[in-house]
N, C-alpha and C positions, 0 to 999 in steps of 0.2 A: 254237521258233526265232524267229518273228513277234517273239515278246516278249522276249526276248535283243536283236534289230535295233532294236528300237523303243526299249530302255533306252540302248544305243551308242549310238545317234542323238543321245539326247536330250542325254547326257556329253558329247557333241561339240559338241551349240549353247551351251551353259551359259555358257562362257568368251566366247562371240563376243558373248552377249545382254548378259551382266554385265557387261562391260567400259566398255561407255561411263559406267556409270552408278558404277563404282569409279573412273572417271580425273576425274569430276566431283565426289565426294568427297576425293579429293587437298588440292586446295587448300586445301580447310578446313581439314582436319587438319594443317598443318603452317604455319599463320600462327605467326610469330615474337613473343611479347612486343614489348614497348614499350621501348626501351634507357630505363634509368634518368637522370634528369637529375641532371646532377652540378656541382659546385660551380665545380669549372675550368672548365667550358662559360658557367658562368653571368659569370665572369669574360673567358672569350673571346669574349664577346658584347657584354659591359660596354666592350673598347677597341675594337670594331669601331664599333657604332650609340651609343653611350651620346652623348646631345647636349654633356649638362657636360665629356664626355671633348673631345668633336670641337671644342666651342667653345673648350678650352682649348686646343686648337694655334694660334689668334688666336694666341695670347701669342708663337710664332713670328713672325707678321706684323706685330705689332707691334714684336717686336725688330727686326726686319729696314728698319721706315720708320725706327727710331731710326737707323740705322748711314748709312741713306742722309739721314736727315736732315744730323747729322754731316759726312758726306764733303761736303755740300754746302756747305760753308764752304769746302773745299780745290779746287772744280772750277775752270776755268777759265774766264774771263769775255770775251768777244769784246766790247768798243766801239768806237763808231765816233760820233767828236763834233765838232760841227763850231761854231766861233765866229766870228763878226763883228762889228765894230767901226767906226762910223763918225766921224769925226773932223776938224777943219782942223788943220794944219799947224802950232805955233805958229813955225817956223822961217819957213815961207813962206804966207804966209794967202793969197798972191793963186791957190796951186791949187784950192782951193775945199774943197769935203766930199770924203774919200774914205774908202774901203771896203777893208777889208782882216782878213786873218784867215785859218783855218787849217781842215783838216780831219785830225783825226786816226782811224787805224784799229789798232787794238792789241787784247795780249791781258793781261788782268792773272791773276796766279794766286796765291794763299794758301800756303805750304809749314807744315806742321805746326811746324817749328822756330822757326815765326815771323816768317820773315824774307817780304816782300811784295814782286814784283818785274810789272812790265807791260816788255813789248815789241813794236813794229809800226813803223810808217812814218807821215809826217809831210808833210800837200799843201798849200803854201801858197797862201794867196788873195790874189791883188790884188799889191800891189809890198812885200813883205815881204822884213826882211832873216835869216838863217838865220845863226848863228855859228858851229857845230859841228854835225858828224855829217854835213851837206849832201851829196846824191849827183844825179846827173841832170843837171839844166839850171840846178842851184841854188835851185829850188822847192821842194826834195823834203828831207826829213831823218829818217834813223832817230831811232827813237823809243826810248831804255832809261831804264829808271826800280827803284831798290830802294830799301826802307826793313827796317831790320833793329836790332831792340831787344836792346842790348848785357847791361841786368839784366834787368826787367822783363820779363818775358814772352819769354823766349831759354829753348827747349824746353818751359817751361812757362807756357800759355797758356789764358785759356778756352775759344776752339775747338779745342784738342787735348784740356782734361780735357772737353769734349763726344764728342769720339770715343773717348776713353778709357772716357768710361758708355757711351755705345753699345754697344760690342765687350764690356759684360759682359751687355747684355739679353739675347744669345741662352740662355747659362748662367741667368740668371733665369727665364725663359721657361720652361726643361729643368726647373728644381726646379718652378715654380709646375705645370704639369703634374703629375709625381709626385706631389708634393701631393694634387693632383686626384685621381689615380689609387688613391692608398695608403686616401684618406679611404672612395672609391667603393665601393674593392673590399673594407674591413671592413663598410662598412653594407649592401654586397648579400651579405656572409657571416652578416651576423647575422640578416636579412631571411630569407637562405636559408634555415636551420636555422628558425627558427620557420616557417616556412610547412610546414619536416618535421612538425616537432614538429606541429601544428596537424591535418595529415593523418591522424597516427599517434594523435595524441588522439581524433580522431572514428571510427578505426579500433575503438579502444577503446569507443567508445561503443554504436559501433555492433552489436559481439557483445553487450555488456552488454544489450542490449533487444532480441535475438534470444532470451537466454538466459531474461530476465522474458516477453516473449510465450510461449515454447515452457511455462513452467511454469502461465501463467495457464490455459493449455490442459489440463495434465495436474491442477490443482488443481481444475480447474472440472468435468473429467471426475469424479473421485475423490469430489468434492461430489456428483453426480447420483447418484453410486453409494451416498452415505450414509456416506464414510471419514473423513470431513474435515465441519466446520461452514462454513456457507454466508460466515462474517466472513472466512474463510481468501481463499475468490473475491477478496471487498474487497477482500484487501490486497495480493493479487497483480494485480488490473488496477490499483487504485493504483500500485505498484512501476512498471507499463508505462509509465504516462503517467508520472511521474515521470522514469524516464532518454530515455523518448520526449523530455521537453524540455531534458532535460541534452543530448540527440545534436543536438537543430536548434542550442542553443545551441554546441555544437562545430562545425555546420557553418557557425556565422554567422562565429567565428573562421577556419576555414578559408578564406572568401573573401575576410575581411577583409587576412588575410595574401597571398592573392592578388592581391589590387589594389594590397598594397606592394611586393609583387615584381615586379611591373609596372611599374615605374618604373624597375626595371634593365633589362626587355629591352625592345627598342625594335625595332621593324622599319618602315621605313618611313616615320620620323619620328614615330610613334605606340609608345606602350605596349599590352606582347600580357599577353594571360594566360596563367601559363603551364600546363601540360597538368598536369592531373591525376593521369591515370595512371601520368607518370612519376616520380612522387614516389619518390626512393631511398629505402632503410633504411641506418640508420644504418653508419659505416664501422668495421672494429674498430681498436682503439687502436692509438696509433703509438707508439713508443719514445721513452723522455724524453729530451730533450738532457743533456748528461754535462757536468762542470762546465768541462771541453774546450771544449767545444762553445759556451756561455753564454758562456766569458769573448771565446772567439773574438768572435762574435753582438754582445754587446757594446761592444765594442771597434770592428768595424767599423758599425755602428751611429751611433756617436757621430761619426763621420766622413762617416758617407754618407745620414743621414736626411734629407729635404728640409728640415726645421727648421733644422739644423746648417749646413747647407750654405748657406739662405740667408744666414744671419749671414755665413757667409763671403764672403759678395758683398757685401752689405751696407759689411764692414771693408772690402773692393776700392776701394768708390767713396768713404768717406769717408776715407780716406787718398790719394785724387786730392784731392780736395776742400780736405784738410789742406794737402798741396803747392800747389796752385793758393793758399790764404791766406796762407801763407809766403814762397811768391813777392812776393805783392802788398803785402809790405814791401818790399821791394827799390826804390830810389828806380830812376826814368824814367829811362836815358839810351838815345837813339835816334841812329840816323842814316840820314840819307836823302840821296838824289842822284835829282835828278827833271827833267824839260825845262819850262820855263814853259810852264804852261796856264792862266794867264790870259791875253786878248787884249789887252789894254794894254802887258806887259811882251812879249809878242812882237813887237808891232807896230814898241818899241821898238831891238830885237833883242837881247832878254836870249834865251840862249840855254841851256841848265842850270843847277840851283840847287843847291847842296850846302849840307846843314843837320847839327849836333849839337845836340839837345836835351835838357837835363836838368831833370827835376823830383822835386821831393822835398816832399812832404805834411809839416808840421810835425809833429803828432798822431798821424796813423798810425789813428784811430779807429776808420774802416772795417775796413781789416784785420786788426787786433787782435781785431776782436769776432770776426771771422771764424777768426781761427785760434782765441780759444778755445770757438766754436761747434763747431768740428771736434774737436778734443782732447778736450769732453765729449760729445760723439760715439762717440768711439772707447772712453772709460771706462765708455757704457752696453752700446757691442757685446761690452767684455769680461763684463763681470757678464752679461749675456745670453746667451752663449756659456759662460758656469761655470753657470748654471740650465741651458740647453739640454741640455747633457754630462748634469747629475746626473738630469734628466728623463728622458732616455733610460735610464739606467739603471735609474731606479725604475719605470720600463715596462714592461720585460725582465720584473725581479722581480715585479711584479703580475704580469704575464704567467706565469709560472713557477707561481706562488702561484695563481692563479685554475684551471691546471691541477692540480694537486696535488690541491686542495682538491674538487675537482669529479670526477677517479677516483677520492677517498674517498667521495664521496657515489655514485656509480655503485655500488658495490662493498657499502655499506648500503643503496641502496633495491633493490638485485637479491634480498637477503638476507631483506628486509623482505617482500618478493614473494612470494619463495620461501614463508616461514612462511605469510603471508597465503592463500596456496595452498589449503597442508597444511591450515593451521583450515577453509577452504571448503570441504574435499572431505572434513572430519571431520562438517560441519553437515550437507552435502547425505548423507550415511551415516545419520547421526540422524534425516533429516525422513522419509528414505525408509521407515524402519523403525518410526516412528510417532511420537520420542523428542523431536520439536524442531516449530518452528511455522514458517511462511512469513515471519515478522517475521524471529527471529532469520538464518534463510536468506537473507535481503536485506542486514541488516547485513552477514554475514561479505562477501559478494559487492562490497559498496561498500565494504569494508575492499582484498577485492582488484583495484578497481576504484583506491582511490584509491593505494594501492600500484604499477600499471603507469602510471597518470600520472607519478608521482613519477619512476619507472627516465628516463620520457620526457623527464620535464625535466632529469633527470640529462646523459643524454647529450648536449640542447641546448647546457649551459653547458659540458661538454666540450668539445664542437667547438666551440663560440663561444670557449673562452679558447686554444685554438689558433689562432683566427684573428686572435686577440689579437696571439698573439708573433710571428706572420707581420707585423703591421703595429708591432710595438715593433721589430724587427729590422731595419725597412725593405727586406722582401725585395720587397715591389708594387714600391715604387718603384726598387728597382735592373731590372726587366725590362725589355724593349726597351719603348720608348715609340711607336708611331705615329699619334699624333693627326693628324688632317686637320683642315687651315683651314677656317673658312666660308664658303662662298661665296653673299655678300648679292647681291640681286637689288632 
């Protein structure tokens, strides 16, 4: 019975003893992997910190001084001028010197159509006479003034095709960015994928000289035993050091591709490295686009690529340009209605002047050259805009083509693997059985050795020529854009 109570006993502390030491265990066991870094991360990181990204939203700010540069032709201008004039009489010399003149307070303003108008009030100095507008004590005179160009420059003018390029730099701005964006985001997909491949390649290597260590082991044994000739040893610590410097040489590629992918992420203002252990494996293939789909692709492509589109802006400001030199044939006729501001003819008491002015250039030189500066202008933006088009298209098609060609080559070097396999695991049967030497065992091995490289590169240029047709299609540059200005200090 003693010994009955003593074994209950002990059943019953077991759980209370064990336990802290199972709830301290826990955590280990159920640490999480590393999430795989993936390609869309590398690009949402790319328009968040990428600096060429952030500096390209300048090109906002700089549109936006253009538009206020611009407008600052059309603001309105407050003056305030004041003239004196001292003089004798010649009517009556015996008043002696006297003084007299004007202060004027107005506001002049620019209208885009051209036409130029000031209005304010009128203080006269000294014993001046007033002929019109006069209000008050007869000292005082509204002030109105316009001048408004009948051919010449009547809606079109240089400071309106100034605000006419203006109001396209925000759109310029929009593509230059995408641009930006489309160029970034193929070369940190190309960057990505080799820095896989790079990973995957030293993965490779690195079995491969597990595989020559574990054997120098069992050769070296076999040799003490008397089964094997001591040259066999050689040739298999040879083999070691041999892909021992094929693996550092794969790991030197490995950082090498590190420090390029580092230039896409950014934190901080600075380039990170990025983490090793989350190196993905490759993704399985996607479904080809259907000739649906291409001609669609295509089609909108050619329309919405930032290449294409600049052009289209491009044709925007040089058919301002064109009208602005067309105009400037047009001979001069103006008219104007203004208050004398010079102090001599007020003094006198001129009082408003009304003008028609007509000029007409004989030659026309200037303008001529201008409009056919502009005209072949416009016949380079066409041919430029017929390349642009067929460019896109034959982008698409390499695109298509570089796909293609590249899951035929997947599909032979998996094939090639495959065989490469079979022979290795026909040689490693023969050496075991006595039938074959450590030499040929190494060939087959570096046969299947260069065989998983091959699959590796395979699938590199895979995914690289999908990121291809991602950037012939201008799908980067159709997504939201939100670049940030810089802000210089």
């Amino acid at each position: 019975m003693k010994v009955l109570a003593f074994v209950f006993g002990w059943l019953l502390l077991v759980p209370v003893v064990g336990y802290p030491d199972q709830a301290r265990e826990v955590p280990g066991s159920t640490s999480l992997p590393p999430i795989p870094f993936s390609l869309d991360e590398l690009h949402s990181k790319i328009d968040r910190t990428h600096p060429l990204l952030r500096g390209a939203g300048a090109e906002k700010t700089i549109a936006r001084g253009k538009m206020l540069k611009a407008l600052g032709a059309f603001e309105p201008t407050l003056v305030n001028d004041t003239e004196l004039e001292r003089f004798i009489p010649s009517s009556d010399p015996g008043k002696g010197t006297q003084t007299v003149g004007y202060n004027d307070t107005l506001v002049e303003v620019l209208h885009p159509s051209g036409f130029r108008g000031s209005a304010g009030f009128r203080q006269a100095l000294g014993a001046a006479r007033i002929p019109d507008l006069s209000f008050g004590d007869g000292s005082q005179q509204v002030v109105l003034g316009g001048f408004l160009p009948l051919l010449r420059g009547l809606m079109i003018n240089p400071e309106r095709a100034d605000l006419q390029r203006s109001e396209l730099a925000a759109p310029r701005a929009e593509i230059k960015i995408a641009q930006t964006r489309q160029d970034l985001f193929l070369a940190a997909a190309y960057q990505f994928w080799e820095w896989v491949a790079a990973a995957k390649l030293l993965d490779v290597q690195k079995r491969a000289l597990a595989v020559a260590q574990d054997r120098y082991k069992q050769v070296e044994e076999r040799a003490n035993a008397g089964a094997v000739a001591a040259i066999d040893v050689t040739e298999a610590g040879q083999e070691v050091h041999r892909r021992r410097e094929v693996a550092i040489t794969a790991r030197r590629r490995l950082e090498e591709e590190q420090f390029k992918l580092s230039m896409f992420l950014w934190d901080n203002g600075s380039p990170t490295i990025p983490p090793i252990d989350r190196v993905p494996d490759f993704p399985v293939e996607r479904r080809m686009p259907t000739a649906e789909d291409v001609l669609t692709h295509k089609l909108r492509a050619m329309s919405e690529r930032p290449e294409v589109k600049e052009l289209e802006v491009e044709a925007k400001i040089n058919n301002i340009d064109l009208a602005l030199a067309k105009n400037n044939l047009l001979p001069s006729l103006d008219l104007e209605a203004a208050p004398a501001r010079a102090p001599e003819k007020f003094v006198l008491g001129l009082g408003y002047r009304f003008g028609v002015e007509l000029k007409f250039p004989l030659l026309q030189r200037r303008s001529r050259g201008e409009v056919l500066q502009a005209q072949g202008q416009a016949e380079r933006l066409v041919m430029a805009q017929q390349y642009r088009e067929n460019q896109v298209v034959v982008d698409v098609d390499n695109a298509l083509s570089a796909i293609e060609r590249a899951r035929e080559r997947m599909e032979e070097a998996s094939q090639a693997r495959r065989l490469a396999e079979i022979v290795e695991e026909g040689e490693h049967f023969r050496f075991n059985v006595g039938s074959s030497s450590v030499l040929f065992v190494n060939l087959r091995e570096r046969t299947t050795i260069d065989a998983e490289n091959q699959v590796v590169r395979a699938k590199v240029e895979y995914h690289k020529s999908l990121a291809l047709y991602q950037w012939a299609i201008g799908a980067w540059g159709r997504s939201p854009i939100q670049a940030l200005p810089v802000m210089y200090r």
